[in-house]
PQR file of N, CA, C, O and H, with PARSE charges and radii, in Angstrom:
ATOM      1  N   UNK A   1      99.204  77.669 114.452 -0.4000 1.5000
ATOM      2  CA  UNK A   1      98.043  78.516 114.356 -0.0000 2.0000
ATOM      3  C   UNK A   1      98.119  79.287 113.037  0.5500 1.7000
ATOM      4  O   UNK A   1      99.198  79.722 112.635 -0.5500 1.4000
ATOM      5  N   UNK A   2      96.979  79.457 112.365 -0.4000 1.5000
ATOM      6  CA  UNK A   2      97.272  79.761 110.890 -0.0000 2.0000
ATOM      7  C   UNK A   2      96.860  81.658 111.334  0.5500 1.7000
ATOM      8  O   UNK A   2      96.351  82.024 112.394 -0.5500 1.4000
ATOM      9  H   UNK A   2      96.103  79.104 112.691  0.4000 1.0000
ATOM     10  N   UNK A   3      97.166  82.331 110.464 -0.4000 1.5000
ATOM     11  CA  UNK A   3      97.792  83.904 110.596 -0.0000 2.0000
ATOM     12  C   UNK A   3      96.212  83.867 109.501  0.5500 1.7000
ATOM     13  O   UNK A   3      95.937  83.347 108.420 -0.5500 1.4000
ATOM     14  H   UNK A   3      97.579  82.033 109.604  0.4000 1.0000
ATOM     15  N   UNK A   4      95.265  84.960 110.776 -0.4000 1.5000
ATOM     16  CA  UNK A   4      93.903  85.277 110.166 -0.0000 2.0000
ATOM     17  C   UNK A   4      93.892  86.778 109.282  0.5500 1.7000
ATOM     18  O   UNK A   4      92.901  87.497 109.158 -0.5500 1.4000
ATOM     19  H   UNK A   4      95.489  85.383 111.655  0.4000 1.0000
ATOM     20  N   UNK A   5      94.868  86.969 108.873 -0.4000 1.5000
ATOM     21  CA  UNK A   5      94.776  88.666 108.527 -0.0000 2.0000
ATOM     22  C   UNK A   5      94.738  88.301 107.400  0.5500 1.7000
ATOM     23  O   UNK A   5      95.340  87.315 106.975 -0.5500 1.4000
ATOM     24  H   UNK A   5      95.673  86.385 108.974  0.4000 1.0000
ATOM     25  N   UNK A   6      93.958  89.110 106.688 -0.4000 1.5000
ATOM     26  CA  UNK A   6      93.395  88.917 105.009 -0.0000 2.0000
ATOM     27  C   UNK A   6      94.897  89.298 103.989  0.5500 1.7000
ATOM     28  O   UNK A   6      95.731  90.201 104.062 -0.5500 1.4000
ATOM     29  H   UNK A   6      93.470  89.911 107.034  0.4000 1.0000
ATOM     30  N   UNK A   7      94.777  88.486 103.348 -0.4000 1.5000
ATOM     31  CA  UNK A   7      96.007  89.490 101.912 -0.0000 2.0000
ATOM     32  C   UNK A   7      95.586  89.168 100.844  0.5500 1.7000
ATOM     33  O   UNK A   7      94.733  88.302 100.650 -0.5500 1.4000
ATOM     34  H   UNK A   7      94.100  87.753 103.288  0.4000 1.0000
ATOM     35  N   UNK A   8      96.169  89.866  99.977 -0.4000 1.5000
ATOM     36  CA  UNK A   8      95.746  90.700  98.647 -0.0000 2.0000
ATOM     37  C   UNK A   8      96.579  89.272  97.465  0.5500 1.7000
ATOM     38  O   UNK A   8      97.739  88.892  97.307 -0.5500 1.4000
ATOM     39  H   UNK A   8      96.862  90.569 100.135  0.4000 1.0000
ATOM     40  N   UNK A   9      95.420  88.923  96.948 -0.4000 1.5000
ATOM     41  CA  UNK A   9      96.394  87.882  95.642 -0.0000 2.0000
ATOM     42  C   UNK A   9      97.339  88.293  95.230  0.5500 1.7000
ATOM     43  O   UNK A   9      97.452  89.490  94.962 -0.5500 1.4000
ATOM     44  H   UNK A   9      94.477  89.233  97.076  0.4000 1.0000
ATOM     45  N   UNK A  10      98.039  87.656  95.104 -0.4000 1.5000
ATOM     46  CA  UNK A  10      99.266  87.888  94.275 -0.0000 2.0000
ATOM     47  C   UNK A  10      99.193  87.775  92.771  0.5500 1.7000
ATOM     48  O   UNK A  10      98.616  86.802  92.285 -0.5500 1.4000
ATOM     49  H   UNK A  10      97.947  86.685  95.322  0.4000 1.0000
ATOM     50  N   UNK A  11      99.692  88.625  92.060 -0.4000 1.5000
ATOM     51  CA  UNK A  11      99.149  88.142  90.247 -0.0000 2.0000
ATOM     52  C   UNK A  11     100.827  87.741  89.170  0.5500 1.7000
ATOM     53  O   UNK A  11     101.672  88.635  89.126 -0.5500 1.4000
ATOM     54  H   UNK A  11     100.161  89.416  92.454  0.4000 1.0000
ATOM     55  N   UNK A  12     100.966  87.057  88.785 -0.4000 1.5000
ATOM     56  CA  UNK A  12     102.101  86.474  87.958 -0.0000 2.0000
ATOM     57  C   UNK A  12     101.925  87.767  87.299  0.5500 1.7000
ATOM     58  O   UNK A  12     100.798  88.233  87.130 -0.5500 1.4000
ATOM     59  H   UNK A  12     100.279  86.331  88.821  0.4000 1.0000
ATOM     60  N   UNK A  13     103.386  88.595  86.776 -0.4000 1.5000
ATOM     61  CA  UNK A  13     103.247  89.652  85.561 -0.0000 2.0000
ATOM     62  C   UNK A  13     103.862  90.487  86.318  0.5500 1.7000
ATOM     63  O   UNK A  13     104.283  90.319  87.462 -0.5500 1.4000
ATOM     64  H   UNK A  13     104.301  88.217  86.914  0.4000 1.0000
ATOM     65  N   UNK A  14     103.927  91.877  85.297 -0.4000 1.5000
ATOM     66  CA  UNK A  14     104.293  93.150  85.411 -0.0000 2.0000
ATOM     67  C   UNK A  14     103.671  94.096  86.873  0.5500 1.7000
ATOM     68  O   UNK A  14     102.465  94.342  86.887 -0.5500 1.4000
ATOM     69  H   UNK A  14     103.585  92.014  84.368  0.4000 1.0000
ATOM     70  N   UNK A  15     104.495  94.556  87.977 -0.4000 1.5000
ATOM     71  CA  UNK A  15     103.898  95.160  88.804 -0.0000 2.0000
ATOM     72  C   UNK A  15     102.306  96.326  88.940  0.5500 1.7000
ATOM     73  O   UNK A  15     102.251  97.387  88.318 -0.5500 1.4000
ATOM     74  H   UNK A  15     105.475  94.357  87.965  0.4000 1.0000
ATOM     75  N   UNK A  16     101.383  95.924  89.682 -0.4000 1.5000
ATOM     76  CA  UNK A  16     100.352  96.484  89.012 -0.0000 2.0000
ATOM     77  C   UNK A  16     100.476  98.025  89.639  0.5500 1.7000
ATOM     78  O   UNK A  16     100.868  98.096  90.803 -0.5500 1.4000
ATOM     79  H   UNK A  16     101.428  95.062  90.187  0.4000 1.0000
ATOM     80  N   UNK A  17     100.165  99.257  88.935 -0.4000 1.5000
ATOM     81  CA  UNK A  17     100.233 100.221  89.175 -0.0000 2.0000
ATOM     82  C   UNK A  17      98.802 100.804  89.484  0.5500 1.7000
ATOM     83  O   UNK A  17      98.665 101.449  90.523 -0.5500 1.4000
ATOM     84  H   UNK A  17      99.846  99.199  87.989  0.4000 1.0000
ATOM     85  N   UNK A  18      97.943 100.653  88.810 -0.4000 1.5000
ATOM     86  CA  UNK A  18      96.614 100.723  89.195 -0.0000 2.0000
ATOM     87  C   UNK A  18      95.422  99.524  90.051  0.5500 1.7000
ATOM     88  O   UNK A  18      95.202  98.338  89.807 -0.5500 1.4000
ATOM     89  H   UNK A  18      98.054 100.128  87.966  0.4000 1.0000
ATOM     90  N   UNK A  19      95.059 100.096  90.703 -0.4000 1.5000
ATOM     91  CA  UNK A  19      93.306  98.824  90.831 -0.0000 2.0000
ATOM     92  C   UNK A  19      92.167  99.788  91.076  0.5500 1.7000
ATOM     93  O   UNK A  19      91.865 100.939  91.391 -0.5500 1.4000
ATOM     94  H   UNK A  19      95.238 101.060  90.901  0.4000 1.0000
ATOM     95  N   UNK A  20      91.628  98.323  90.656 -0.4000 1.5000
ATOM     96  CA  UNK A  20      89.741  98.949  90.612 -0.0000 2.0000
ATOM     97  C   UNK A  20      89.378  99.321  91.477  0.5500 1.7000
ATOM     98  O   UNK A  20      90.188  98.871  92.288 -0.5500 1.4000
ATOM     99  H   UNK A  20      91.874  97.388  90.400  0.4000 1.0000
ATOM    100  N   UNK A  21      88.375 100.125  92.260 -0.4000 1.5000
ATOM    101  CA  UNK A  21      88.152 100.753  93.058 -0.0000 2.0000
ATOM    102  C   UNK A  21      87.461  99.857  94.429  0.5500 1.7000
ATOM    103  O   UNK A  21      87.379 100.231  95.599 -0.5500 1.4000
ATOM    104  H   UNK A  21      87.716 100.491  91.602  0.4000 1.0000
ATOM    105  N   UNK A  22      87.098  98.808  93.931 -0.4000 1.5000
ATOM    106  CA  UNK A  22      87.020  97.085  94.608 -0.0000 2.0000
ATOM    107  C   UNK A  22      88.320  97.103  95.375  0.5500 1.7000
ATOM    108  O   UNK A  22      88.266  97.452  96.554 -0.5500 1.4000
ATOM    109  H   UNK A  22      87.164  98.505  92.980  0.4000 1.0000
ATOM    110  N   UNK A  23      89.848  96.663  94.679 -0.4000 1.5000
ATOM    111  CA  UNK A  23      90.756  96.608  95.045 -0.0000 2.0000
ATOM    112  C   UNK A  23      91.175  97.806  96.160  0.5500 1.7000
ATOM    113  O   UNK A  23      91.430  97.666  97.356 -0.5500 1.4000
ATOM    114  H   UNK A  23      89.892  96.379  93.721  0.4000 1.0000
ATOM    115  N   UNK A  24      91.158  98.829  95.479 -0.4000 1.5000
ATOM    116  CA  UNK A  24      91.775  99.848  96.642 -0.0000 2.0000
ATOM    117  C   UNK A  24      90.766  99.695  97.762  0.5500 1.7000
ATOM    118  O   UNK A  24      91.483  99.453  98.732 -0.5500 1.4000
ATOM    119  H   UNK A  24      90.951  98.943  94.508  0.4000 1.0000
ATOM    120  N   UNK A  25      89.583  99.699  98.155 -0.4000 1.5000
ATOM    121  CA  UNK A  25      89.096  99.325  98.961 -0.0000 2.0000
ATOM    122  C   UNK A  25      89.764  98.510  99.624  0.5500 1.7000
ATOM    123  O   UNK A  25      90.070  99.008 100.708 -0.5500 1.4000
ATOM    124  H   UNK A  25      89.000  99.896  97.367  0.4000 1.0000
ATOM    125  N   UNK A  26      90.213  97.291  99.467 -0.4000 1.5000
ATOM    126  CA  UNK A  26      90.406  96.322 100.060 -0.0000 2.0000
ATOM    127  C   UNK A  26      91.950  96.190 100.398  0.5500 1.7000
ATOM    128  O   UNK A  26      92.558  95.245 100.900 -0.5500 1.4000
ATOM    129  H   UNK A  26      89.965  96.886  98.586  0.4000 1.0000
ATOM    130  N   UNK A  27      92.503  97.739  99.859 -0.4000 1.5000
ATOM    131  CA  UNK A  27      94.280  97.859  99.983 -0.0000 2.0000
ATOM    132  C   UNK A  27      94.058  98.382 100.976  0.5500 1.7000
ATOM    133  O   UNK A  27      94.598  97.813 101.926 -0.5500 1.4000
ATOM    134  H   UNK A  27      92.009  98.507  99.451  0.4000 1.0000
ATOM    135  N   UNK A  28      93.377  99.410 101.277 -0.4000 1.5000
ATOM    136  CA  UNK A  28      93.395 100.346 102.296 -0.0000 2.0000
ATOM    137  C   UNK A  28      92.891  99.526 103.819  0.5500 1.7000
ATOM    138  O   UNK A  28      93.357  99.747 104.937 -0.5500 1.4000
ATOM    139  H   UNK A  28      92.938  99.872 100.506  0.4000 1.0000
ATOM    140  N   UNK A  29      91.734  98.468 103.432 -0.4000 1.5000
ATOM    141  CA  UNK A  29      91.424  97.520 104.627 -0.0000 2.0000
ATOM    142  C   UNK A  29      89.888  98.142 105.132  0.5500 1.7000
ATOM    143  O   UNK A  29      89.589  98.357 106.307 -0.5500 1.4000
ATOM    144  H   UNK A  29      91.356  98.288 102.524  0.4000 1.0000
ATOM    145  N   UNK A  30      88.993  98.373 103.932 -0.4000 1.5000
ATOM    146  CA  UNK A  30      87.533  99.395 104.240 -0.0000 2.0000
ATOM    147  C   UNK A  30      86.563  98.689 102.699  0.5500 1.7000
ATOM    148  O   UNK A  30      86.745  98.360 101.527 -0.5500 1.4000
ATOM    149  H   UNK A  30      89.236  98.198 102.978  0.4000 1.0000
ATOM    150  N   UNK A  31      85.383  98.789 103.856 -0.4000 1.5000
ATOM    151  CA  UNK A  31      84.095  98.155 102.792 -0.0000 2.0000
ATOM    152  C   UNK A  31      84.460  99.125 101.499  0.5500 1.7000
ATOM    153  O   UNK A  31      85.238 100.078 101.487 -0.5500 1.4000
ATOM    154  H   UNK A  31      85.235  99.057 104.808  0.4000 1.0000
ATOM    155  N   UNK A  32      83.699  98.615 100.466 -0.4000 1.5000
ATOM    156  CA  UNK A  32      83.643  99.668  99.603 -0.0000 2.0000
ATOM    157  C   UNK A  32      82.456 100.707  99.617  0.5500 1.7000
ATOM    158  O   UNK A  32      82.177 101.333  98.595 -0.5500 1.4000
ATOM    159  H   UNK A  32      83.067  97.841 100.476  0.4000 1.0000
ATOM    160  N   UNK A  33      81.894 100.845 100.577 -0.4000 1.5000
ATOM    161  CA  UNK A  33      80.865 101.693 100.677 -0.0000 2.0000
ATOM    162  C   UNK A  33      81.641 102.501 101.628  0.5500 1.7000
ATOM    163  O   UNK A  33      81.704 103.691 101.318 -0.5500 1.4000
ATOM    164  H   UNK A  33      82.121 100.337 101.407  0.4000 1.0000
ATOM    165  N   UNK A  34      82.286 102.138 102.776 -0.4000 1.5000
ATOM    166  CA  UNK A  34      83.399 103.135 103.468 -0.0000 2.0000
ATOM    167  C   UNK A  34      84.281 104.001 102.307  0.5500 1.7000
ATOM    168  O   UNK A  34      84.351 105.226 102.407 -0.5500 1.4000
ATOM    169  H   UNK A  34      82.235 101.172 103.028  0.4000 1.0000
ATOM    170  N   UNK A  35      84.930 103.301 101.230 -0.4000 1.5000
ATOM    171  CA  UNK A  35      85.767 103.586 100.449 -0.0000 2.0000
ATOM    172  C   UNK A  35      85.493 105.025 100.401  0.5500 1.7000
ATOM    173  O   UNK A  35      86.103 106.036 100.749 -0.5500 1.4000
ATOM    174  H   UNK A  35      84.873 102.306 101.149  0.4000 1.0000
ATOM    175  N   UNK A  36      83.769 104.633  99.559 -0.4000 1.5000
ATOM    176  CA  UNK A  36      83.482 105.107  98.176 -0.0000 2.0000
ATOM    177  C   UNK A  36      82.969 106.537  99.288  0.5500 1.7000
ATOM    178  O   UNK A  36      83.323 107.621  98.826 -0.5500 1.4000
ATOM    179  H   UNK A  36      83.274 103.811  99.276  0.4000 1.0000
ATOM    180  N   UNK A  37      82.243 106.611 100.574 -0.4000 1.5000
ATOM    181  CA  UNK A  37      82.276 107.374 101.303 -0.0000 2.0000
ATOM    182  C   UNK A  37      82.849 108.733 102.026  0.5500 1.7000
ATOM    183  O   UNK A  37      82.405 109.881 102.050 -0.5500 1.4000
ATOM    184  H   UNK A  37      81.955 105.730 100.949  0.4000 1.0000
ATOM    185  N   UNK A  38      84.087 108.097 102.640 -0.4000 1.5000
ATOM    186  CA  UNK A  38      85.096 108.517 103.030 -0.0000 2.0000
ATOM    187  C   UNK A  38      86.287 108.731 102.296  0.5500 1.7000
ATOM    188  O   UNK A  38      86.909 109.730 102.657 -0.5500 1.4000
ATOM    189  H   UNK A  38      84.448 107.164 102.620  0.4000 1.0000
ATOM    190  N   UNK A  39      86.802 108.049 101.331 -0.4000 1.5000
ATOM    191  CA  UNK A  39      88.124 108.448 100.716 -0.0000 2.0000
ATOM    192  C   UNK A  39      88.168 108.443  99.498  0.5500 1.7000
ATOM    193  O   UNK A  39      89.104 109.138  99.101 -0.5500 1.4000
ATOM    194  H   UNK A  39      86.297 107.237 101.038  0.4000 1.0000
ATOM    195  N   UNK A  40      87.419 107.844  98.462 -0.4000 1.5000
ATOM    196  CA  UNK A  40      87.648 108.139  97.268 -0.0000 2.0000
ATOM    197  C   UNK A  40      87.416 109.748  96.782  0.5500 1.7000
ATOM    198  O   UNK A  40      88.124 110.048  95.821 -0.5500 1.4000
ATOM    199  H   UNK A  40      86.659 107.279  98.785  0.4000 1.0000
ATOM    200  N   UNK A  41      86.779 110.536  97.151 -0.4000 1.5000
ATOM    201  CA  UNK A  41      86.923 111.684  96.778 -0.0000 2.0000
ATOM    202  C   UNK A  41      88.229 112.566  97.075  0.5500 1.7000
ATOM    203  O   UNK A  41      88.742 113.460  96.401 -0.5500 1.4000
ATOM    204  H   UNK A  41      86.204 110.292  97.932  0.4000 1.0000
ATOM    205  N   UNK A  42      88.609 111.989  98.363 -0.4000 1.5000
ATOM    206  CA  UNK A  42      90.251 112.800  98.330 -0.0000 2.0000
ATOM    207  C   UNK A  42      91.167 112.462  97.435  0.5500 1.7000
ATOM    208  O   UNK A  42      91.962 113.284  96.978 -0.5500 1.4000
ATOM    209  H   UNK A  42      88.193 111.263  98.910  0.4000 1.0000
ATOM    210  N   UNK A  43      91.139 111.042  97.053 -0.4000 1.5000
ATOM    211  CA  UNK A  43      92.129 110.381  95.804 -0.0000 2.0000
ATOM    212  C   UNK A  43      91.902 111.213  93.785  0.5500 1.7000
ATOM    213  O   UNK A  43      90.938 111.552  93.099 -0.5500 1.4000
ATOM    214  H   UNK A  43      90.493 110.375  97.424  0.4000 1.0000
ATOM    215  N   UNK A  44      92.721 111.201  93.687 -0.4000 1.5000
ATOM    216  CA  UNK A  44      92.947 111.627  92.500 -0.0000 2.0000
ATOM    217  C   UNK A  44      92.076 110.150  91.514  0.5500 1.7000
ATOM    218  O   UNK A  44      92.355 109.087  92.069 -0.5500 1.4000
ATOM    219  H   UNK A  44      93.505 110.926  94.245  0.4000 1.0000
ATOM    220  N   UNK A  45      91.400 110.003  90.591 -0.4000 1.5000
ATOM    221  CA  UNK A  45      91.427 108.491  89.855 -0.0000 2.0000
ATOM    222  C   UNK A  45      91.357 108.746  88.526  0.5500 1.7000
ATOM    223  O   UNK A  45      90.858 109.781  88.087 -0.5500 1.4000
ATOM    224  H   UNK A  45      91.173 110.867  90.141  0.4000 1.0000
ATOM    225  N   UNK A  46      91.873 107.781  87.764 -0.4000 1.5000
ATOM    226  CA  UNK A  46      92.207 107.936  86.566 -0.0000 2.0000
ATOM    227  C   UNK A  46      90.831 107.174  85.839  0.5500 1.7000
ATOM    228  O   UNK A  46      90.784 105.956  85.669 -0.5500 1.4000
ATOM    229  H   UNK A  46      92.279 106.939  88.121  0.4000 1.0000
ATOM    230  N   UNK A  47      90.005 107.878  85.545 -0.4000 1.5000
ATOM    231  CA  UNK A  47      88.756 107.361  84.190 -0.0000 2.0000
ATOM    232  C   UNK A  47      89.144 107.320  82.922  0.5500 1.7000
ATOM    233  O   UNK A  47      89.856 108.152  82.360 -0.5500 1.4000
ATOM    234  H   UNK A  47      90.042 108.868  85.683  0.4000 1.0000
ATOM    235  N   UNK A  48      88.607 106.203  82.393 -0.4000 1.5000
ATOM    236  CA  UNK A  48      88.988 105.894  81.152 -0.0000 2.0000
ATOM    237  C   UNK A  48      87.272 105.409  80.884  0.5500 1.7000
ATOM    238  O   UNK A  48      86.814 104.615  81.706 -0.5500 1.4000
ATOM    239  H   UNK A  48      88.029 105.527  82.849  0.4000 1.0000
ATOM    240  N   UNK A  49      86.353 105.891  79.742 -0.4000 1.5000
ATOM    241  CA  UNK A  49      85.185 105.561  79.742 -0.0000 2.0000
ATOM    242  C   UNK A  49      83.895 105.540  80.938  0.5500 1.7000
ATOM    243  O   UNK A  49      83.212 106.440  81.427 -0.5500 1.4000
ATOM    244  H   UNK A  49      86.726 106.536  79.075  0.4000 1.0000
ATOM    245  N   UNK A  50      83.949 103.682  81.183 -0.4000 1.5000
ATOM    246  CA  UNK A  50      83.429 103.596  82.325 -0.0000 2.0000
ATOM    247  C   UNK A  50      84.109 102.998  83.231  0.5500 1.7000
ATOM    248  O   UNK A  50      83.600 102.460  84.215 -0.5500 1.4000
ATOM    249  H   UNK A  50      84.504 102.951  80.786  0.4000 1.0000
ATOM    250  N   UNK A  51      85.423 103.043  82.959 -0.4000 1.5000
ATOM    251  CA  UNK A  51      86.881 102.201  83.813 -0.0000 2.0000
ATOM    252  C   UNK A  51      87.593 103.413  85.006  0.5500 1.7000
ATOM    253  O   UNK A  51      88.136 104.447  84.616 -0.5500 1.4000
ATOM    254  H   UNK A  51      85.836 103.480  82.161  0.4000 1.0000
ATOM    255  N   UNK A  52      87.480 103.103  86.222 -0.4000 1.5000
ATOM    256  CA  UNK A  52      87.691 104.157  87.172 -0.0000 2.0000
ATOM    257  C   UNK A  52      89.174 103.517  87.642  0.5500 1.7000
ATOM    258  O   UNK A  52      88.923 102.422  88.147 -0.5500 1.4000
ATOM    259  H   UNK A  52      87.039 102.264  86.538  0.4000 1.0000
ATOM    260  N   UNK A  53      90.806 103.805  87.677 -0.4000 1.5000
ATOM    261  CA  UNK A  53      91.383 103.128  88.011 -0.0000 2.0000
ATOM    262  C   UNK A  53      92.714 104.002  89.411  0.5500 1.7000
ATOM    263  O   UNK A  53      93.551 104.875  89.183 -0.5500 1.4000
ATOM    264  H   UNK A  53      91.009 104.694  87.267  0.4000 1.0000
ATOM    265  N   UNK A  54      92.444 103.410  90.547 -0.4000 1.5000
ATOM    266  CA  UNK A  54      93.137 104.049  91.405 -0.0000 2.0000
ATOM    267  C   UNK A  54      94.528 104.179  91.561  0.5500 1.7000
ATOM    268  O   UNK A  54      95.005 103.261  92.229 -0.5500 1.4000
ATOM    269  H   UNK A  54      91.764 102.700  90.732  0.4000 1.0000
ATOM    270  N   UNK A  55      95.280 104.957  91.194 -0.4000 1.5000
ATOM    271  CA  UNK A  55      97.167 104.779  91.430 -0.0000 2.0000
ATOM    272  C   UNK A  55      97.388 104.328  92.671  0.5500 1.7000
ATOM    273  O   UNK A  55      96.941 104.745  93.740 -0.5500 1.4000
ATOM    274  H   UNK A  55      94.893 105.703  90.651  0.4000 1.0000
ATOM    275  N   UNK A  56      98.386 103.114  92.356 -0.4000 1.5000
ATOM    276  CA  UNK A  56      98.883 102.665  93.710 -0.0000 2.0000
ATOM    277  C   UNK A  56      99.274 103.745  94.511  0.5500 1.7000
ATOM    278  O   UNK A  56      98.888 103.871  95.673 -0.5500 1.4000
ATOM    279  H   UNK A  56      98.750 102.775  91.488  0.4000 1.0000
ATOM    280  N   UNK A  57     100.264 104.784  93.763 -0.4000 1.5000
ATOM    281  CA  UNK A  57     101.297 105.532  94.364 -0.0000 2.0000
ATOM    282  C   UNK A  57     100.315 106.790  94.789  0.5500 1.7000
ATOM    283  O   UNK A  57     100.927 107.616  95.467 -0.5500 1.4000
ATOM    284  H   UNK A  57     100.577 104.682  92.819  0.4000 1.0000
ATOM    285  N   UNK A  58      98.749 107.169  94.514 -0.4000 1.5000
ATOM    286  CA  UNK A  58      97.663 107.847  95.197 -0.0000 2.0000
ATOM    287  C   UNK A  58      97.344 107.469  96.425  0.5500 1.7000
ATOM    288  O   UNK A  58      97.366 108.257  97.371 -0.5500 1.4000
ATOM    289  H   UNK A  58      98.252 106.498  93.963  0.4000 1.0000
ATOM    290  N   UNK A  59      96.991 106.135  96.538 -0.4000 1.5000
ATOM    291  CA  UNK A  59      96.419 105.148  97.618 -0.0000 2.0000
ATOM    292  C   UNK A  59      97.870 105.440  99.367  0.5500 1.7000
ATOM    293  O   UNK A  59      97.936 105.686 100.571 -0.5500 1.4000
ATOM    294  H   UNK A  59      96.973 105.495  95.769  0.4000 1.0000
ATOM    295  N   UNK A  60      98.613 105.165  98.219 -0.4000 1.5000
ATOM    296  CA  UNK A  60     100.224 105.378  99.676 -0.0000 2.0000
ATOM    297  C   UNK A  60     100.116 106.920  99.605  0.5500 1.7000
ATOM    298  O   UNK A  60     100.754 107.261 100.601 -0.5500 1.4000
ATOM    299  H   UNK A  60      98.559 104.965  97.240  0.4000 1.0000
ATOM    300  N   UNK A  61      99.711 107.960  99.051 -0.4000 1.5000
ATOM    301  CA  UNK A  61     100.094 109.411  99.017 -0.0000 2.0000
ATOM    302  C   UNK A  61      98.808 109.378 100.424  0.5500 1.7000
ATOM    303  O   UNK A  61      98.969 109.792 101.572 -0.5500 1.4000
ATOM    304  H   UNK A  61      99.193 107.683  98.242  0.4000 1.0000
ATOM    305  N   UNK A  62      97.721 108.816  99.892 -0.4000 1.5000
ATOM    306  CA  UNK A  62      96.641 109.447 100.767 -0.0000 2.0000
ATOM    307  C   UNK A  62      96.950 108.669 102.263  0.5500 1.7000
ATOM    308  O   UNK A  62      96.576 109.334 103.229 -0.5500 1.4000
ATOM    309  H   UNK A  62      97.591 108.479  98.960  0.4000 1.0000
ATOM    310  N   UNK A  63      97.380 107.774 102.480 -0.4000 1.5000
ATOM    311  CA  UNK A  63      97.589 106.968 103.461 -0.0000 2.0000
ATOM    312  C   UNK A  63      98.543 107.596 104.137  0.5500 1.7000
ATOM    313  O   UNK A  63      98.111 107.740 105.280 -0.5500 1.4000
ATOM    314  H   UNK A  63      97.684 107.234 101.695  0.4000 1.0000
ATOM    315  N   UNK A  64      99.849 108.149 104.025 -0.4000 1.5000
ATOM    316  CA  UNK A  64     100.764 109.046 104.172 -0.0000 2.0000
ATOM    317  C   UNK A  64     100.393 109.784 104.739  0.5500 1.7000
ATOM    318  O   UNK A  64     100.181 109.640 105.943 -0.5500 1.4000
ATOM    319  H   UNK A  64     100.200 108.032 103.096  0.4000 1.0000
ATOM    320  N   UNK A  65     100.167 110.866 104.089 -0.4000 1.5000
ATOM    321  CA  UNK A  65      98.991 112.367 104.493 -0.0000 2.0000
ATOM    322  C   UNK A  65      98.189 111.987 105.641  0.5500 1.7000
ATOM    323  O   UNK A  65      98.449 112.448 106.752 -0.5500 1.4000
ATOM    324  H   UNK A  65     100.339 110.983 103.111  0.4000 1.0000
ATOM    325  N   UNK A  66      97.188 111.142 105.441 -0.4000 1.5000
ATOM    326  CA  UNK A  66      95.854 110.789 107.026 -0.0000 2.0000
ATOM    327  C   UNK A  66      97.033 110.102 108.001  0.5500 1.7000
ATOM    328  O   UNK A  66      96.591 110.430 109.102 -0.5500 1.4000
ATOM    329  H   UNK A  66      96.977 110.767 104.538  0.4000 1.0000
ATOM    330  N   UNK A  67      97.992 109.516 108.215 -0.4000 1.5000
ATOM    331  CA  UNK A  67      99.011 109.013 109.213 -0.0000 2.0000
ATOM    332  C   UNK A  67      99.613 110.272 109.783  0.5500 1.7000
ATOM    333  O   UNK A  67      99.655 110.539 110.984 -0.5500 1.4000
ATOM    334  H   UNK A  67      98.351 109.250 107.320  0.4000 1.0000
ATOM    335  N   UNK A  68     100.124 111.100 108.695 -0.4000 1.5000
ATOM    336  CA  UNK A  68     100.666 112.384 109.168 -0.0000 2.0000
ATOM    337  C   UNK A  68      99.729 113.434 110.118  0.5500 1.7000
ATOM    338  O   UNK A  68     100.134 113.988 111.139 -0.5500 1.4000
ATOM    339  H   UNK A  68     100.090 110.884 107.720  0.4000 1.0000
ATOM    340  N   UNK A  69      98.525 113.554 109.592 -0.4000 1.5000
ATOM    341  CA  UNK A  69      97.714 114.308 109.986 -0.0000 2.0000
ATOM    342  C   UNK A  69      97.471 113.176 111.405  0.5500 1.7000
ATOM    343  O   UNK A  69      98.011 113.673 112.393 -0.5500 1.4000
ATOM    344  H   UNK A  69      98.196 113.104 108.762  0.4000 1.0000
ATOM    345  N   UNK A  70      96.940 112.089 111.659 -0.4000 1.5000
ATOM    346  CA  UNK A  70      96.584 112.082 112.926 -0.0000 2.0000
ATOM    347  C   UNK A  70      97.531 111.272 114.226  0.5500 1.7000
ATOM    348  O   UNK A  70      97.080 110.672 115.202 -0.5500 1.4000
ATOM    349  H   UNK A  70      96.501 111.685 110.856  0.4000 1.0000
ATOM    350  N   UNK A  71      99.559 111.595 113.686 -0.4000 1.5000
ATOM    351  CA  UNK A  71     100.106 111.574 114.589 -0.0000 2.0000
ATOM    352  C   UNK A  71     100.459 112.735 114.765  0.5500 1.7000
ATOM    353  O   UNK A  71     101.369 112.517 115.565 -0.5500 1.4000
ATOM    354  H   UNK A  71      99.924 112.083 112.893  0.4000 1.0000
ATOM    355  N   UNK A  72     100.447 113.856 114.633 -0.4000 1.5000
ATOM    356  CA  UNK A  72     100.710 115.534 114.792 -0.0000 2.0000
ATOM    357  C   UNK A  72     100.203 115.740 116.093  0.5500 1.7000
ATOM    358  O   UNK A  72     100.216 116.867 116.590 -0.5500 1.4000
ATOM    359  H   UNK A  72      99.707 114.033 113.983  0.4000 1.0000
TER
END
């Protein structure tokens, strides 16, 4: 039976520290209209022009924090 749970490409190279706000959407496991809704405003993001780029190590901070908060 083949394993239906979605995952994230894998990319040849240097570990990625940032993604597009597409990506974190899809790290976290939420439309990007949920994302852009509900959690991108708690995240810190790094703009560059018109380049919006999410820290991995934001994405696990905020994930952290909402786990903490709703096993208390």
């Amino acid at each position: 039976m083949a394993d239906s749970r979605p995952s994230l490409r894998v990319v040849n190279g240097p570990p990625r520290l940032g993604l597009t706000l597409d990506e974190a959407a899809a790290a976290v496991g939420v439309s990007r209209d949920t994302f852009d809704r509900h959690i991108r405003d708690e995240l810190r993001i790094v703009r560059r022009g018109r380049c919006l780029i999410v820290p991995v190590a934001e994405i696990e901070r905020w994930l952290e924090r909402e786990a903490a908060r709703w096993s208390a």
